[in-house]
C-alpha positions, 0 to 999 in steps of 0.5 A: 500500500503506497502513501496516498492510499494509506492516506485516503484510507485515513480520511475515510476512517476519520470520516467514519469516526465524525459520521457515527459521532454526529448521530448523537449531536443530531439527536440531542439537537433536536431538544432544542431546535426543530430538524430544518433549522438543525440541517440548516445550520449546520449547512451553512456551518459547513460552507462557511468552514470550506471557503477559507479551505479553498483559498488555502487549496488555490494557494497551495496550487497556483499553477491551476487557475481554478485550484486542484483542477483547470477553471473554463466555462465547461468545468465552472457550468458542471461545478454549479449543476454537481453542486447544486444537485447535490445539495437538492440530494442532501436537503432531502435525505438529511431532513428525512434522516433528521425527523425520522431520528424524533422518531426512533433511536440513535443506534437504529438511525445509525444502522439503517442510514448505513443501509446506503453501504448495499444500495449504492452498489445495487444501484451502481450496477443501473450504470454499469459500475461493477463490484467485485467479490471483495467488496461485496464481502465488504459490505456484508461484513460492514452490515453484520458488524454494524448490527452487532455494533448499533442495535441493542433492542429488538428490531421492530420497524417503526415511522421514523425507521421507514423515514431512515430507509428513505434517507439511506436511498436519498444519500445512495443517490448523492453519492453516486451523484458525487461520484460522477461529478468528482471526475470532472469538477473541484469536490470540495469548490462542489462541497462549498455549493452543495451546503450552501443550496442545502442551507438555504432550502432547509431555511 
């Protein structure tokens, strides 16, 4: 394994660690402010950080006038569409997943949203991008484990379990959304846009 996959592989655990500790502060929140106004915030929260990280990025990569990648009429027009559409995918798989967490338990909010871990790849399949073995026996592995790990009562379908499912859909399609816009624009410049459209919806 070389650097930069020991590095990427770094990231997406510590972007597991962030995703199963929101779950919590999700849940907490909503004691004191309702789900709308809970995703819009935290939105905007998010936009806000990224724009000085891209300025950082342009910076850091001057040769590039766009920053990580080259800046023309094409790339800016795909950035707005990817980013836009993926803070329409946000919006709403966020505000199913934050009302149907009112409804139903931290733990089974985590396991079902974790569902998106079988339905990208079912869906991926719709456009032609295969899987092999390993990954999924990946994905068996990751639901046991995540059963085991998130759900400690009996496993009883619920209104805000049925909301969760839907969100898990809605953020399957975000990100094969994000898949396909991350080969040809900035992700994080689309990143900045996706929070800024899903903040201002939510608001």
């Amino acid at each position: 394994m070389n650097t930069l996959q020991l590095r990427n592989s770094f990231l997406l655990l510590l972007t597991a660690v962030i995703w199963g500790v929101a779950f919590v502060a999700q849940s907490v929140g909503m004691d004191y402010v309702g789900p709308y106004t809970f995703t819009c915030v935290r939105s905007f929260i998010g936009g806000l950080f990224l724009i000085p990280c891209i300025a950082l990025l342009n910076r850091l990569n001057p040769s590039s006038p766009g920053g990580i990648r080259p800046s023309n009429a094409k790339t800016k027009g795909q950035l707005w569409i990817g980013g836009v559409c993926c803070g329409v995918m946000l919006c709403f798989a966020s505000c199913f997943q934050q009302i149907g967490i009112m409804y139903t338990s931290v733990g089974k909010a985590g396991f079902i949203t974790a569902f998106y871990i079988i339905i990208v790849p079912l869906l991926g399949l719709f456009f032609k991008k295969r899987c092999g073995l390993f990954v999924w026996l990946g994905v068996a592995l990751a639901i046991v484990g995540l059963y085991f790990l998130c759900i400690t009562e009996s496993l009883t379908i619920q209104f805000g379990d049925f909301l969760i499912f839907i969100c898990a859909i809605l953020f399957s399609i975000h990100i094969l959304i994000i898949d396909y816009f991350t080969l040809r624009v900035d992700g994080v410049k689309m990143s900045c846009i996706q929070f800024f459209v899903c903040g201002l919806l939510c608001a």
